[in-house]
C-alpha positions in Angstrom: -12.6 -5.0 -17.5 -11.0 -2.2 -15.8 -7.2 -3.4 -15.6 -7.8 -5.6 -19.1 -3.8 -6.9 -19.6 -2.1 -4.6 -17.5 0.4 -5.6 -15.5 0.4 -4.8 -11.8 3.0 -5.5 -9.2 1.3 -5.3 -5.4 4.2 -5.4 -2.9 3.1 -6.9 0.6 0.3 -8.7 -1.0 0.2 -12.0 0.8 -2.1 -10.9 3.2 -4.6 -7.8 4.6 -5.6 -4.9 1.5 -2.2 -6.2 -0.2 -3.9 -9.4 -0.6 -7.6 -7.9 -1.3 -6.4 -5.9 -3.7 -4.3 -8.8 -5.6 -7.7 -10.8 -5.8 -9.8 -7.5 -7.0 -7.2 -6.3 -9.7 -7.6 -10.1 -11.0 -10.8 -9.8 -11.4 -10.7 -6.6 -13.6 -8.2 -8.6 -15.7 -5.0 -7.7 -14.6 -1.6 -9.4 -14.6 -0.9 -9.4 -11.0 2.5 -9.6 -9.6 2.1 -10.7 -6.1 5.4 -9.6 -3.7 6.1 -10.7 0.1 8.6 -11.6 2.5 6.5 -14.9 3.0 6.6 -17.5 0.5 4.0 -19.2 2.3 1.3 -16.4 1.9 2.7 -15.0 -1.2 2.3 -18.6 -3.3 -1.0 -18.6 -1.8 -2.3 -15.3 -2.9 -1.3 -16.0 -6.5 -2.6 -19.8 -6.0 -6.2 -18.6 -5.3 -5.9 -16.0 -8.3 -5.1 -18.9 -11.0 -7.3 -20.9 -9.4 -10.3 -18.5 -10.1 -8.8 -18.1 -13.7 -6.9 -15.3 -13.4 -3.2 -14.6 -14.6 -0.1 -14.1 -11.3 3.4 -14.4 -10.8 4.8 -14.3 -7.3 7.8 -12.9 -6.5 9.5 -13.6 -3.3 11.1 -9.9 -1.8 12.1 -8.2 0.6 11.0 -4.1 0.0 14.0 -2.9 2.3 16.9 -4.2 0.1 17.8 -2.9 -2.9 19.5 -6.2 -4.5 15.6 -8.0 -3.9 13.4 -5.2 -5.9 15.9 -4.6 -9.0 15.8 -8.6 -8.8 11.9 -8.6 -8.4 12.1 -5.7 -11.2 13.8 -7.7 -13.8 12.1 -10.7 -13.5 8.5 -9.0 -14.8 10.6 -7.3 -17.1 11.6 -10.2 -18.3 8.5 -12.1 -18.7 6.0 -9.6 -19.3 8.3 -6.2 -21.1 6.7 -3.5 -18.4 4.8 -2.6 -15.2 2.1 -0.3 -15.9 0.7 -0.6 -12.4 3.2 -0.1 -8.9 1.1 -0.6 -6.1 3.7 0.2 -2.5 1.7 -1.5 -0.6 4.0 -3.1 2.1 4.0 -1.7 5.0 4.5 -2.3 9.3 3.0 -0.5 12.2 4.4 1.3 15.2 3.4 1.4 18.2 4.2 3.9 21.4 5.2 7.9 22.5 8.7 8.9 20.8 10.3 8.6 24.0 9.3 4.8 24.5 10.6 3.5 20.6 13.7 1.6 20.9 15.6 3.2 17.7 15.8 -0.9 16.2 12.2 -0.3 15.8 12.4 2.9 14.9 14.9 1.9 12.0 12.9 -0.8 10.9 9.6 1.3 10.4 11.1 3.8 8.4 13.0 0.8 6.4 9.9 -0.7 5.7 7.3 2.3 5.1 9.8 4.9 3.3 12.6 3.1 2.0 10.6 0.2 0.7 8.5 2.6 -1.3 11.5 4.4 -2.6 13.4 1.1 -3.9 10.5 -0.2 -5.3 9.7 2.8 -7.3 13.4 3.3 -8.0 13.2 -0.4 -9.6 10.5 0.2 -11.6 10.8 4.0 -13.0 13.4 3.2 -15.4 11.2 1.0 -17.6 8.0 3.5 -17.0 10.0 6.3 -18.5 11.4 4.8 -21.3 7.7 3.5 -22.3 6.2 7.1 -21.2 3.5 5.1 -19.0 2.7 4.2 -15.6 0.9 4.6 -12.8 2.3 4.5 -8.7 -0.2 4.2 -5.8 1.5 5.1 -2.8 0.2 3.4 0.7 0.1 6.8 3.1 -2.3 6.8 5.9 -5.1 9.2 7.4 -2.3 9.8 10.3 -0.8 11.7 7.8 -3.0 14.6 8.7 -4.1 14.0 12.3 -2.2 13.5 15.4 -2.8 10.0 17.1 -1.2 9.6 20.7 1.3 6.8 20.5 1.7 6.8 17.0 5.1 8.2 16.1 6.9 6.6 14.5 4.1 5.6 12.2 3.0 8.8 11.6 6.1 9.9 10.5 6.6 7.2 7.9 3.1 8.0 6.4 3.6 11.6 6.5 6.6 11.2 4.4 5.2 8.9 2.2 2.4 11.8 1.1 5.2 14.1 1.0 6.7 12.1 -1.3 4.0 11.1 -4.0 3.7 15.3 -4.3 7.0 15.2 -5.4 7.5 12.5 -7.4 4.3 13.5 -9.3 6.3 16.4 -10.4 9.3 14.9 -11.3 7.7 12.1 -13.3 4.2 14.0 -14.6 6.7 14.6 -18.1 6.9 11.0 -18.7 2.8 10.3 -18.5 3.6 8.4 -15.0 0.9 9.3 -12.6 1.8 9.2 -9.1 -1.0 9.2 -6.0 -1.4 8.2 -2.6 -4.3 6.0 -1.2 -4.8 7.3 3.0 -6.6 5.0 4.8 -8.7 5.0 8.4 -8.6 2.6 10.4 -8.9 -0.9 8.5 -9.8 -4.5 10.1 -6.7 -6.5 9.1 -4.3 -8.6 10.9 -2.2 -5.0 10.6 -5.1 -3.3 12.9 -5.5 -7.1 14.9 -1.4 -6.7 16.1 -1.9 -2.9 17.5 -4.9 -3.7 19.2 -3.0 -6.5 21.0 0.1 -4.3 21.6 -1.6 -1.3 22.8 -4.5 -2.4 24.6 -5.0 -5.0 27.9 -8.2 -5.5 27.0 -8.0 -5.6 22.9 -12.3 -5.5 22.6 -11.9 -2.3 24.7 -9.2 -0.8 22.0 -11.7 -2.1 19.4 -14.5 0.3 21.0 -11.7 3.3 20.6 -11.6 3.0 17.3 -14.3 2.9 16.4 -15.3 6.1 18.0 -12.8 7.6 16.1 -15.0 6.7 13.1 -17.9 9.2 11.8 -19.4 5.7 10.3 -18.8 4.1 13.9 -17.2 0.7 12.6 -13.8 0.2 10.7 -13.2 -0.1 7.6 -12.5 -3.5 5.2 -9.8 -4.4 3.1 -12.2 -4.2 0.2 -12.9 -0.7 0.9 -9.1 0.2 0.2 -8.6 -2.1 -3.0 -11.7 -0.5 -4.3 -9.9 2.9 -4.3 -6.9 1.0 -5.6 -8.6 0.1 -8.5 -9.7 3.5 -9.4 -6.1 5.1 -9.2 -4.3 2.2 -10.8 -7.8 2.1 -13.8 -7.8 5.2 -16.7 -10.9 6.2 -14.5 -8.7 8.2 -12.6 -6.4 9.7 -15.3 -6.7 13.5 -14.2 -5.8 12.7 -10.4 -2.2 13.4 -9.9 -0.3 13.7 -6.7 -3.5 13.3 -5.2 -4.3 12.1 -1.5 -7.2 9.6 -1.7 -9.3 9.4 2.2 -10.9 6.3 2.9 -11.1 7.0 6.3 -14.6 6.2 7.7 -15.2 10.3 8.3 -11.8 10.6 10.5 -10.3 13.1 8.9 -12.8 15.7 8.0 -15.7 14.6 10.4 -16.2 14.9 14.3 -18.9 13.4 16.1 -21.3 16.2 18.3 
């Protein structure tokens, strides 16, 4: 088993890759720590997981308040001693042209996409250090290289998020803590579902768009992110540091004749 006994805490793992990823990490034996804003889908995730014999703990939290992940924080410390795995997971989308955000929504994205990663990591460094172990998987995004029209906001929160694994990799490589960032394409969740019905009148016509963006021509699966999860958060990976991780359907790097 892959993850045999470690302890991993997924934020946003009620639903989508958060969720996919909870359920895959189980199976390769880990502890999973299940985090959400939503009881409801929270309990559930970690629900299914016992059911199927695995071992999770849910955690009700909110990623933008510092109080909620130094509370979330302490209560693995307390029953399990450490984290070995932070999975940032949690994260919203944006949609429209700079000029048409309303600055709420701009707040509240980069609350959610930045800030959230920096508190949880904040709440859960400490305890790495002092053990000299751990391993952070940072939720970026393929817009973190590409220009997207209406996109903005979200862009910016991913491209800082990249930004930021670089750097923390080099503050924290001298404590064993490996630091990388998984950058998705376009994946089917009810992430991709809400965009589609924000941006597009027609939401099957929106559906076509992406996936023309797409050298494979569909979109990617949940599964297709918690399998690259799996390899940063396993030993498999244990010379990747700081790293940017494309599973991105060929968007990126590819373009179609």
């Amino acid at each position: 088993m892959r993850l045999q006994d470690k302890v991993c805490l997924i934020t946003g793992s009620g639903s989508g890759i958060g969720q996919s990823t909870a359920f895959l990490f189980a199976s390769e034996r880990a502890v999973v720590i299940v985090n959400d804003r939503d009881e409801a889908k929270g309990r559930e995730t970690a629900r299914q997981i016992e059911a199927e014999g695995g071992e999770a703990m849910f955690v009700q939290g909110d990623v933008t308040s510092e109080r909620e992940m130094e509370a979330l924080a302490e209560a693995v410390l307390m029953k399990y001693g450490r984290v070995d795995v932070l999975f940032n997971n949690a994260g919203i989308s944006g949609v429209g042209a700079l000029h048409e955000v309303e600055e709420e929504a701009w707040d509240r994205i980069m609350a959610v996409n930045i800030k959230g990663v920096y508190l949880a990591s904040k709440a859960v460094l400490p305890s790495m250090m002092e053990r000299r172990s751990g391993t952070i998987i940072n939720m970026s995004s393929c817009i973190a290289e590409i220009g997207l029209a209406r996109r903005a906001s979200y862009a910016a929160t991913k491209g800082a998020v990249l930004a930021m694994t670089k750097s923390m990799q080099v503050d924290y490589a001298p404590y064993n803590i490996r630091v990388n960032a998984l950058l998705p394409g376009t994946i089917l969740t009810p992430f991709v579902e809400d965009y589609l019905r924000k941006s597009y009148p027609d939401p099957e016509e929106g559906m076509a768009t992406l996936r023309s963006r797409q050298l494979s021509g569909e979109l990617g699966r949940p599964g297709d992110v918690a399998n690259a999860a799996l390899f940063l958060a396993s030993d498999e990976s244990k010379f990747m540091m700081g790293s940017p991780l494309y599973i991105d359907g060929g968007v990126v790097f590819g373009k179609n004749a």
